[in-house]
N, CA, C and O atoms as CSV, one atom per row, in Angstrom:
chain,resi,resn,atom,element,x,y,z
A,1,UNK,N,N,-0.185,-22.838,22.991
A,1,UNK,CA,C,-0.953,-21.806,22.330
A,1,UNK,C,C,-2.333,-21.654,22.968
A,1,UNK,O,O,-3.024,-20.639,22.872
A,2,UNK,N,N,-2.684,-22.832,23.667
A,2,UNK,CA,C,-3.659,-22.352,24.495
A,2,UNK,C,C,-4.026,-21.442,25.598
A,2,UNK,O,O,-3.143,-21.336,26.450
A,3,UNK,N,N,-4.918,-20.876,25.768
A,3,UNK,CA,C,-5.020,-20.048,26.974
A,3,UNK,C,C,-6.233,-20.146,27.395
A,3,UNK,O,O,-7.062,-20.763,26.726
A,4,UNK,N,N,-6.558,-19.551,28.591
A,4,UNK,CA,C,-8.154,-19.555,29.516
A,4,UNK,C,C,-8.932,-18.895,28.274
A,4,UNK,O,O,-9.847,-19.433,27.650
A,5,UNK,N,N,-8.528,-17.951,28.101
A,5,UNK,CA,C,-9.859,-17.148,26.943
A,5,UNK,C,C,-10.167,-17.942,26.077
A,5,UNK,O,O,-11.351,-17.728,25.818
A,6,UNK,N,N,-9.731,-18.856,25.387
A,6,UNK,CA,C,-10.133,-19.871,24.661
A,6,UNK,C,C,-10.618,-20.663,24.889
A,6,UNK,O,O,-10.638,-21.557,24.043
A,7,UNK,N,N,-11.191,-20.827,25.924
A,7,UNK,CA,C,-11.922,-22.114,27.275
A,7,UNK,C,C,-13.342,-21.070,27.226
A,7,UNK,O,O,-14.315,-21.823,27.186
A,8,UNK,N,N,-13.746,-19.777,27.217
A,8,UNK,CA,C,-14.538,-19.541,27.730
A,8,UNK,C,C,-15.778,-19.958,26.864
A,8,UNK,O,O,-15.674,-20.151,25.652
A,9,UNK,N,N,-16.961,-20.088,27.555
A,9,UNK,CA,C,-18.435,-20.506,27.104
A,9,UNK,C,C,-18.841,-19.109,26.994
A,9,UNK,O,O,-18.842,-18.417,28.012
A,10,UNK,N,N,-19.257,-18.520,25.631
A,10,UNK,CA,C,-19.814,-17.213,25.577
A,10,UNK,C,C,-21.057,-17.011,26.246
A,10,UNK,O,O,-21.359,-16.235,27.152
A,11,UNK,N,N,-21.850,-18.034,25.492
A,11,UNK,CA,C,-23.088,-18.035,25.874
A,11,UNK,C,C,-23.350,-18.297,27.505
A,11,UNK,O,O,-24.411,-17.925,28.005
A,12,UNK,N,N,-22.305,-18.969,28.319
A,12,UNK,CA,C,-22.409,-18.689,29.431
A,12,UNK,C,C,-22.259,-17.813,30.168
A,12,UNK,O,O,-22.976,-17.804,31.169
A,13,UNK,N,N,-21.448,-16.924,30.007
A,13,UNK,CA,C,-20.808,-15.441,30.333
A,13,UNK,C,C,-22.144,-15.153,30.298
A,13,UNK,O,O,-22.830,-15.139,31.320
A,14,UNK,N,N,-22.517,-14.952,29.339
A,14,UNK,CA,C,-23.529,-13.786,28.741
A,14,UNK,C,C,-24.936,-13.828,29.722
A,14,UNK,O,O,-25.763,-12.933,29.897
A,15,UNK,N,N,-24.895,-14.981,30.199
A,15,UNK,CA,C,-26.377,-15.509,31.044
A,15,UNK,C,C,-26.126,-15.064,32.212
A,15,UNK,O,O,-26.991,-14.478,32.863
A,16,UNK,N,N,-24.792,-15.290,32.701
A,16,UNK,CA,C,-23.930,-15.260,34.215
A,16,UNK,C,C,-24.019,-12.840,34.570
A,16,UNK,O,O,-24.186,-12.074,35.519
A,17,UNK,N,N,-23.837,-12.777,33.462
A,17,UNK,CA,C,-23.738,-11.319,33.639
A,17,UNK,C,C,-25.282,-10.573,33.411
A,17,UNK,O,O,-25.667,-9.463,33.779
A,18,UNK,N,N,-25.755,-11.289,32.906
A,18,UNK,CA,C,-27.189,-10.642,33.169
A,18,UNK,C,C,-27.843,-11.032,34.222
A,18,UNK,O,O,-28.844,-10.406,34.571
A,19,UNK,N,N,-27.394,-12.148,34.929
A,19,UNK,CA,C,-28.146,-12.938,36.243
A,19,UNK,C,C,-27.627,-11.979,37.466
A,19,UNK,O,O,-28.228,-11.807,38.526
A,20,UNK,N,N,-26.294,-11.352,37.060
A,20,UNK,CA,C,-25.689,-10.565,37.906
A,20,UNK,C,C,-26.194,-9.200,38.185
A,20,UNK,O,O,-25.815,-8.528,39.145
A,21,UNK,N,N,-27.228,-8.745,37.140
A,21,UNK,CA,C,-28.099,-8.049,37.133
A,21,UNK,C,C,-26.934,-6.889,36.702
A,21,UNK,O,O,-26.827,-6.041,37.587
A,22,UNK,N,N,-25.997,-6.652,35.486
A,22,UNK,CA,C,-25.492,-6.305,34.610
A,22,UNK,C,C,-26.680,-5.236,33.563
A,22,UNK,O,O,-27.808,-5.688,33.368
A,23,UNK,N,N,-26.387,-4.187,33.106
A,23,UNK,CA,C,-27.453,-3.724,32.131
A,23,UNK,C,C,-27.125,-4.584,31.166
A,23,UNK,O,O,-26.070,-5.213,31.081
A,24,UNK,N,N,-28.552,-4.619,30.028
A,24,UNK,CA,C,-28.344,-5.526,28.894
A,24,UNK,C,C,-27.199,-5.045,27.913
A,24,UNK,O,O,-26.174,-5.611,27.533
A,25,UNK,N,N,-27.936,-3.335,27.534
A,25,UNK,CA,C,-26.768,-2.794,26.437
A,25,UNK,C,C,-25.182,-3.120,27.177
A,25,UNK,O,O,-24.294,-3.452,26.392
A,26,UNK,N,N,-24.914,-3.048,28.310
A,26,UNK,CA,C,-23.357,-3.114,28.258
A,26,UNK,C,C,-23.010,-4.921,28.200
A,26,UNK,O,O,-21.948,-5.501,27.978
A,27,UNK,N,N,-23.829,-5.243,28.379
A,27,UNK,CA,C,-23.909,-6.875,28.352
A,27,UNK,C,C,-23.332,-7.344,26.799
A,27,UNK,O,O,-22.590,-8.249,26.418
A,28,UNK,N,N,-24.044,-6.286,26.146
A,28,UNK,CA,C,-24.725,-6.639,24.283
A,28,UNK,C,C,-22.984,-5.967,23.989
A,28,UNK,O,O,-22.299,-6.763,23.346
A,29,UNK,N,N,-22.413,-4.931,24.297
A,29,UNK,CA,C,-21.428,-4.124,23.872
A,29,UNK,C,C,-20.116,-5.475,24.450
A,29,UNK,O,O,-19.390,-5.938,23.570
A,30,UNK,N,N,-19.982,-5.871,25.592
A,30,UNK,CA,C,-19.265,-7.059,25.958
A,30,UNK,C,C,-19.038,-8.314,24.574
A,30,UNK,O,O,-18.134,-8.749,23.862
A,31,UNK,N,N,-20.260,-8.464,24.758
A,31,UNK,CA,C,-20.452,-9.783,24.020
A,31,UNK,C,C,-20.012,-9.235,22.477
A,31,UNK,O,O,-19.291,-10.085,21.954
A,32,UNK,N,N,-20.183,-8.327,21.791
A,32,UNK,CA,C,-19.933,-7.606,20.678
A,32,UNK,C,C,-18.291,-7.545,20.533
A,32,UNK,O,O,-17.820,-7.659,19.401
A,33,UNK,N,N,-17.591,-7.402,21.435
A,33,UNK,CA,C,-16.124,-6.872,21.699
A,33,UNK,C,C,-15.654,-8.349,21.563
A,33,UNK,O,O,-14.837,-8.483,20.652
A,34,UNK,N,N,-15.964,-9.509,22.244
A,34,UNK,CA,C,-15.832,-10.820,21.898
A,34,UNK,C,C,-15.776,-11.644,20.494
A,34,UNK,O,O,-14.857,-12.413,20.211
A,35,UNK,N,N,-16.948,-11.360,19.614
A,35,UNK,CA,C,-17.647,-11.946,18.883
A,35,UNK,C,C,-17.146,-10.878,17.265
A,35,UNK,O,O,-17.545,-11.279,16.171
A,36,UNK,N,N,-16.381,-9.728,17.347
A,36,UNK,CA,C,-15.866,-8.718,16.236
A,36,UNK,C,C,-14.479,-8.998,16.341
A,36,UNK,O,O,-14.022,-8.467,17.353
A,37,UNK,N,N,-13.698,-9.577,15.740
A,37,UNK,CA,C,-12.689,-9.069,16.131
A,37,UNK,C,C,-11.586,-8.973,15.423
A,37,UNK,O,O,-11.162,-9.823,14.640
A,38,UNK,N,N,-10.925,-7.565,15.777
A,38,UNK,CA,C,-9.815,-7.194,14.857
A,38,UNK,C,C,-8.909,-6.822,15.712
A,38,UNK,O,O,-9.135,-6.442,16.861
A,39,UNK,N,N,-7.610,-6.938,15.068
A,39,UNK,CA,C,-6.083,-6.325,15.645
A,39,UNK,C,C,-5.672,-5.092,15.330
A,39,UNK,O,O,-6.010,-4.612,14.247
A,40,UNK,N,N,-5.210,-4.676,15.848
A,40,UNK,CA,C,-4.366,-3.365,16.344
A,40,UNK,C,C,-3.016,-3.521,16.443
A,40,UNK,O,O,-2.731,-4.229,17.410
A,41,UNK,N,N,-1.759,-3.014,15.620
A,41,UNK,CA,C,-0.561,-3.578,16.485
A,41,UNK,C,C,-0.425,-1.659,16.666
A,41,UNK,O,O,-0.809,-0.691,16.010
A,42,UNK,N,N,0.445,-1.909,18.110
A,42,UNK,CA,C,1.050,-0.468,18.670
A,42,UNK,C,C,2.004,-0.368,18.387
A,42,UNK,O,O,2.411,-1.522,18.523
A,43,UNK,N,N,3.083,0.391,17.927
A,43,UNK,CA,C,4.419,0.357,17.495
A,43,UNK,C,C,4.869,2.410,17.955
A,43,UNK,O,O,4.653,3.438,17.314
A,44,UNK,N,N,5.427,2.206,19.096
A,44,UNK,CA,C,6.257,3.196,19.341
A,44,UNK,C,C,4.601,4.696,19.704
A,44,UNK,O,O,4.614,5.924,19.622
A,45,UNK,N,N,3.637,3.842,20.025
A,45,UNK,CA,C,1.861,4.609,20.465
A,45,UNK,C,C,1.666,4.840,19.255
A,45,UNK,O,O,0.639,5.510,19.152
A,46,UNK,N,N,2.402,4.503,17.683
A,46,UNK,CA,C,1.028,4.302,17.085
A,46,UNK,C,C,0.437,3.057,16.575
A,46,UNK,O,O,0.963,1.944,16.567
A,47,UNK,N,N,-0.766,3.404,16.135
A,47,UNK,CA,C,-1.586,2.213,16.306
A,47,UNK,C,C,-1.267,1.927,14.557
A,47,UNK,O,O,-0.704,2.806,13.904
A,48,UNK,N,N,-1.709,0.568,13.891
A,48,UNK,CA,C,-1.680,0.658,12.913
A,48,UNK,C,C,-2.170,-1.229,12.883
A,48,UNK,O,O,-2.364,-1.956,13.857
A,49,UNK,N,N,-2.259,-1.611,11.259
A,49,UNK,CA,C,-2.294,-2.936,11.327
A,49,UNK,C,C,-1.301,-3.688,9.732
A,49,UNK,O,O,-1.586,-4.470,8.825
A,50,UNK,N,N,-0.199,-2.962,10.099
A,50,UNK,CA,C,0.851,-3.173,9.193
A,50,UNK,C,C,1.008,-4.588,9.287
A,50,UNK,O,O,0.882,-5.299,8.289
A,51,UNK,N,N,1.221,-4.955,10.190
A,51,UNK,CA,C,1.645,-6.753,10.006
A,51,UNK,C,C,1.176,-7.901,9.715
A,51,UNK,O,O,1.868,-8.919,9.726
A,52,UNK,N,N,0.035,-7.872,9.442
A,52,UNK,CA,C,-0.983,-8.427,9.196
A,52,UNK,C,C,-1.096,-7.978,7.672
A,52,UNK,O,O,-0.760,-8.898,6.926
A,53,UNK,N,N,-1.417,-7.002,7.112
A,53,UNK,CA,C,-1.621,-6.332,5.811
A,53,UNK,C,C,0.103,-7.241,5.147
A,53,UNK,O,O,0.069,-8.005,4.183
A,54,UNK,N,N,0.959,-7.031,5.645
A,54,UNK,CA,C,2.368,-7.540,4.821
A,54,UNK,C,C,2.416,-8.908,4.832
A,54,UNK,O,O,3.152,-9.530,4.065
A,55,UNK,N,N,1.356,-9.684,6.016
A,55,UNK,CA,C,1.594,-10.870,5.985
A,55,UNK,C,C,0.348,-11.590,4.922
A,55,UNK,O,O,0.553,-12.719,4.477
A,56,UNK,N,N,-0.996,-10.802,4.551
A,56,UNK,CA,C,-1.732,-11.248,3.774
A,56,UNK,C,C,-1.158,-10.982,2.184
A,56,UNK,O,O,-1.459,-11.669,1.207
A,57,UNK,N,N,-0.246,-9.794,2.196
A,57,UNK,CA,C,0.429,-9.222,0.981
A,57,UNK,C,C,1.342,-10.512,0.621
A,57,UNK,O,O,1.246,-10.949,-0.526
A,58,UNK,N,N,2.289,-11.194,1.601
A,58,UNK,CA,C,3.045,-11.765,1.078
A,58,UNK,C,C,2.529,-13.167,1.034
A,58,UNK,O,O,3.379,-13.980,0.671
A,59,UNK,N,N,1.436,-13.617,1.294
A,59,UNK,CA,C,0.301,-15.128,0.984
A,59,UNK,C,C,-0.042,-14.918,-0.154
A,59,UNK,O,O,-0.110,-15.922,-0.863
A,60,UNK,N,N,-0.366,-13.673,-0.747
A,60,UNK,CA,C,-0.915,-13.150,-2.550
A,60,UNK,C,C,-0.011,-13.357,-2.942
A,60,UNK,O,O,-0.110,-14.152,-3.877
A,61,UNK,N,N,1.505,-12.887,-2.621
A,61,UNK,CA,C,2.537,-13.202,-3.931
A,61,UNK,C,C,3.146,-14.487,-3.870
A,61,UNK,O,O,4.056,-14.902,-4.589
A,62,UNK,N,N,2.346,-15.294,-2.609
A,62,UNK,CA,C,2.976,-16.782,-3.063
A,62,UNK,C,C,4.116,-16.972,-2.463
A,62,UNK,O,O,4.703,-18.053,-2.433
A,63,UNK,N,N,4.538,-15.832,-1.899
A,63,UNK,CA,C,5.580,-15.632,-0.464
A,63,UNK,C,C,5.497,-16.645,0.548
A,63,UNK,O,O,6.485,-17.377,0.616
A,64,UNK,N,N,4.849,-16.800,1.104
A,64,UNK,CA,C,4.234,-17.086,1.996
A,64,UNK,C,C,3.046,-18.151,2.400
A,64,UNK,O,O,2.002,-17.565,2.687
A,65,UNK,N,N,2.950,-19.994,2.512
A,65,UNK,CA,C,1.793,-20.381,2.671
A,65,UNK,C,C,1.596,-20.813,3.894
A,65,UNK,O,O,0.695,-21.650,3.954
A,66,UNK,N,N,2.029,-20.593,4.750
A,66,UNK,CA,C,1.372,-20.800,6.282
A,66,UNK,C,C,1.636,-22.034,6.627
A,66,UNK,O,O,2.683,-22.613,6.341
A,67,UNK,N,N,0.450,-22.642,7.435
A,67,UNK,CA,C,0.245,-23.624,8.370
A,67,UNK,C,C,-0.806,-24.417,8.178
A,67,UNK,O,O,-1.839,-23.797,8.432
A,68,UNK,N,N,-1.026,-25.657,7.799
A,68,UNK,CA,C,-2.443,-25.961,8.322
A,68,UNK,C,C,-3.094,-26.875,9.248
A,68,UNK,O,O,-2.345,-27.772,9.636
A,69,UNK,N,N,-4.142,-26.896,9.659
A,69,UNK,CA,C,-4.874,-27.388,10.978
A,69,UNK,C,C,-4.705,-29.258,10.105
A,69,UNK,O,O,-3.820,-30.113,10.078
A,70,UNK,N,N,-5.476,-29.186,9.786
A,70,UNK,CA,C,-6.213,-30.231,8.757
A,70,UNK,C,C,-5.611,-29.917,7.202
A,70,UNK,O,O,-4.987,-28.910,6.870
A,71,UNK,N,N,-5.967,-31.033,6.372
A,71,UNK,CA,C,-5.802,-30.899,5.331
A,71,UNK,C,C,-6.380,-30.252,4.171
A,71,UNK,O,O,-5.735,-29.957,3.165
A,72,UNK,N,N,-8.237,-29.936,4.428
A,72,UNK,CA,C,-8.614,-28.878,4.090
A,72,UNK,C,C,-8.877,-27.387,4.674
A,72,UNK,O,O,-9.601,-26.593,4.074
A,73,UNK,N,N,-8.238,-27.077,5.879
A,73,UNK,CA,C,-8.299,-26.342,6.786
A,73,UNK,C,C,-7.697,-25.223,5.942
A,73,UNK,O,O,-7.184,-25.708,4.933
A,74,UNK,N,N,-7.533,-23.388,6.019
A,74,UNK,CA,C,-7.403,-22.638,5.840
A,74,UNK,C,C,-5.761,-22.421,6.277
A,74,UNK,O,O,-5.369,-22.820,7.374
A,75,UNK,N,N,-4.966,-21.839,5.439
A,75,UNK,CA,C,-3.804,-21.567,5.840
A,75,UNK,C,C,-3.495,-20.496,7.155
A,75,UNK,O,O,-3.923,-19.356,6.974
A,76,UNK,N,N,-3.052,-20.660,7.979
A,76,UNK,CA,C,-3.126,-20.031,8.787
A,76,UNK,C,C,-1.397,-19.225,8.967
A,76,UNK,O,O,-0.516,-20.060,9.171
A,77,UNK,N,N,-0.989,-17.970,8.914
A,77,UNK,CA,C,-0.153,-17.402,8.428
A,77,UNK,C,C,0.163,-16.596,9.825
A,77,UNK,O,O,1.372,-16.550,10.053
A,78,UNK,N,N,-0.524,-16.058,10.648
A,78,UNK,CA,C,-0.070,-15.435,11.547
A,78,UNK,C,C,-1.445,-15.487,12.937
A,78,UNK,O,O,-2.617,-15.206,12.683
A,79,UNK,N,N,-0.942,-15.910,14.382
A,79,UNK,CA,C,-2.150,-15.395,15.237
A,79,UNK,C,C,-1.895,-14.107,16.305
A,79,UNK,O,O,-0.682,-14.034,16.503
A,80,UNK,N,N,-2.034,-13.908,16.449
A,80,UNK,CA,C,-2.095,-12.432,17.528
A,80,UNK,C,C,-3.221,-12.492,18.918
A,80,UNK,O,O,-4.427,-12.692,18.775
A,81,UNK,N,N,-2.635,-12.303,20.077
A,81,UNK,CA,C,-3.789,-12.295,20.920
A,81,UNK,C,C,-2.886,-11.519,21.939
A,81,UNK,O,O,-1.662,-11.639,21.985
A,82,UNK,N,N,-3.498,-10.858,22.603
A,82,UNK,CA,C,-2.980,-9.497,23.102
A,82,UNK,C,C,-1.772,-9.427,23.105
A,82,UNK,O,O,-1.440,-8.967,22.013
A,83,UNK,N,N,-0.496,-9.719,24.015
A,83,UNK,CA,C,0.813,-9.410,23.601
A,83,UNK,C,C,1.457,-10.652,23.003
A,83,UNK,O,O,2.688,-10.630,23.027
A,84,UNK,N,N,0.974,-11.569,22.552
A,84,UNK,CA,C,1.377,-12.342,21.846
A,84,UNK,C,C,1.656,-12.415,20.152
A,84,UNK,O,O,0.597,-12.134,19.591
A,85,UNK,N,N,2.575,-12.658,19.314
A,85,UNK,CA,C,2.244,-13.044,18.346
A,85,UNK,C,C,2.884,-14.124,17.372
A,85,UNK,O,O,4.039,-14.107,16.944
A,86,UNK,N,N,2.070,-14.903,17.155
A,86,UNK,CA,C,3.100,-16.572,16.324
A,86,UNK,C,C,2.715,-16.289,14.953
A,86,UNK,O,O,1.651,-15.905,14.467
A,87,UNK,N,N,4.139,-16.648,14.320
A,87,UNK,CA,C,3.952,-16.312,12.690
A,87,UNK,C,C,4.533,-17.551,12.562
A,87,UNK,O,O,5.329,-18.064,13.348
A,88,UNK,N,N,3.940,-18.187,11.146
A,88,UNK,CA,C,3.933,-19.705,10.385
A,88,UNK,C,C,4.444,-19.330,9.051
A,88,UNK,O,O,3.860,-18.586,8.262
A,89,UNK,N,N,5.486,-19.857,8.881
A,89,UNK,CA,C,6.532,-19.844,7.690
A,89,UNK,C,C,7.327,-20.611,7.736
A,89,UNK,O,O,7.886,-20.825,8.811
A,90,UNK,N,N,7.748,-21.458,6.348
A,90,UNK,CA,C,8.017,-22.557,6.171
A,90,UNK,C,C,9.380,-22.297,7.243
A,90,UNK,O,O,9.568,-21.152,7.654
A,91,UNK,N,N,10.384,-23.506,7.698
A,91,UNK,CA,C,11.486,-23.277,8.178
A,91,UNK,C,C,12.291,-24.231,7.762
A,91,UNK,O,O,12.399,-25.451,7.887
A,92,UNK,N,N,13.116,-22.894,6.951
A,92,UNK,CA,C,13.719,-22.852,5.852
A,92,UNK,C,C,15.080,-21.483,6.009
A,92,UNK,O,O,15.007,-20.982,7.132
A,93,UNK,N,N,15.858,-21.047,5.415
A,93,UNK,CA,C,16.390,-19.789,5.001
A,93,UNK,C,C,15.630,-19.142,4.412
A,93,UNK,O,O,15.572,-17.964,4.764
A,94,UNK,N,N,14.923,-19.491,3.531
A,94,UNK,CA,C,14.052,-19.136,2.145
A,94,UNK,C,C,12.989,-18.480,3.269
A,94,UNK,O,O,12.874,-17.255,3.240
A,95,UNK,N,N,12.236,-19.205,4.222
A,95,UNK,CA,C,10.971,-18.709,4.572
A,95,UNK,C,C,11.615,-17.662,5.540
A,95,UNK,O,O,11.037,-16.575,5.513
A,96,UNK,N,N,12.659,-17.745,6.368
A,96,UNK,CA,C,12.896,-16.533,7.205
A,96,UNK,C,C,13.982,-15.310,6.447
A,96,UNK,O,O,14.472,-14.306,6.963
A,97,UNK,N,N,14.092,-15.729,5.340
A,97,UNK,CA,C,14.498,-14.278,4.382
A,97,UNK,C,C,13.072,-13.763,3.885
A,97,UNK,O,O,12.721,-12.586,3.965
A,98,UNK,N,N,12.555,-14.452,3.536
A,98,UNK,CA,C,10.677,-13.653,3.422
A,98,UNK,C,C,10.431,-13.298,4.333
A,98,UNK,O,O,9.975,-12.185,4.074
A,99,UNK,N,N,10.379,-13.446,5.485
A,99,UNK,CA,C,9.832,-12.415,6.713
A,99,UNK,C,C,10.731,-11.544,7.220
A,99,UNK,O,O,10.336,-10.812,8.127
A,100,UNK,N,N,12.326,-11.412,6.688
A,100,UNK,CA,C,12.609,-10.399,7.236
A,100,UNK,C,C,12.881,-9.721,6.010
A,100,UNK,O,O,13.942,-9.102,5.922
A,101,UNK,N,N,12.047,-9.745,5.003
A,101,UNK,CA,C,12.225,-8.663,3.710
A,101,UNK,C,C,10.785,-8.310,4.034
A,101,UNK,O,O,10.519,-7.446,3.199
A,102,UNK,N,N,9.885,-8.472,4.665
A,102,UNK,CA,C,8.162,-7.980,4.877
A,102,UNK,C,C,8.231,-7.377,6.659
A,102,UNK,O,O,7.216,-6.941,7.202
């Protein structure tokens, strides 16, 4: 599940591209695109964020409790990073009849 983008030092980028003599605003808009971030899924060019919305829908009804890091760590239910995506559900029948009824 690891990858290079997850290695990167922001704050180093950020020094490295202004040393490069980079303008600041597109520097600031970079670092912004990094540091915000939301998903998009594309399905057939349109855009939407259905899968995510069905996968927080089905954590509310108790459908669904994920993964966790640690023991007080946050359930973690689905990750997405550009064409990737890993979904966490118990494995079970039970947990993969919940994801293919959502």
């Amino acid at each position: 599940m690891s990858k290079a983008y997850d290695h990167v030092e922001w704050s180093f980028l950020r020094r490295m591209l202004l040393q490069m003599g980079f303008a600041l605003p597109w520097v600031e808009l970079i670092m912004r695109c990094n540091s915000f971030v939301s998903y998009t899924i594309v399905i057939n060019g349109k855009e939407g964020e259905e899968l995510s919305a069905l996968m927080r829908l089905a954590r509310q009804e108790s459908l669904l409790e994920g993964a966790r890091i640690c023991r007080r760590s946050l359930n973690i239910l689905h990750l997405l990073f550009a064409d990737d995506c890993i979904l966490f559900a118990e494995a079970s029948k039970n947990g993969v009849d919940v994801l293919k009824v959502f």
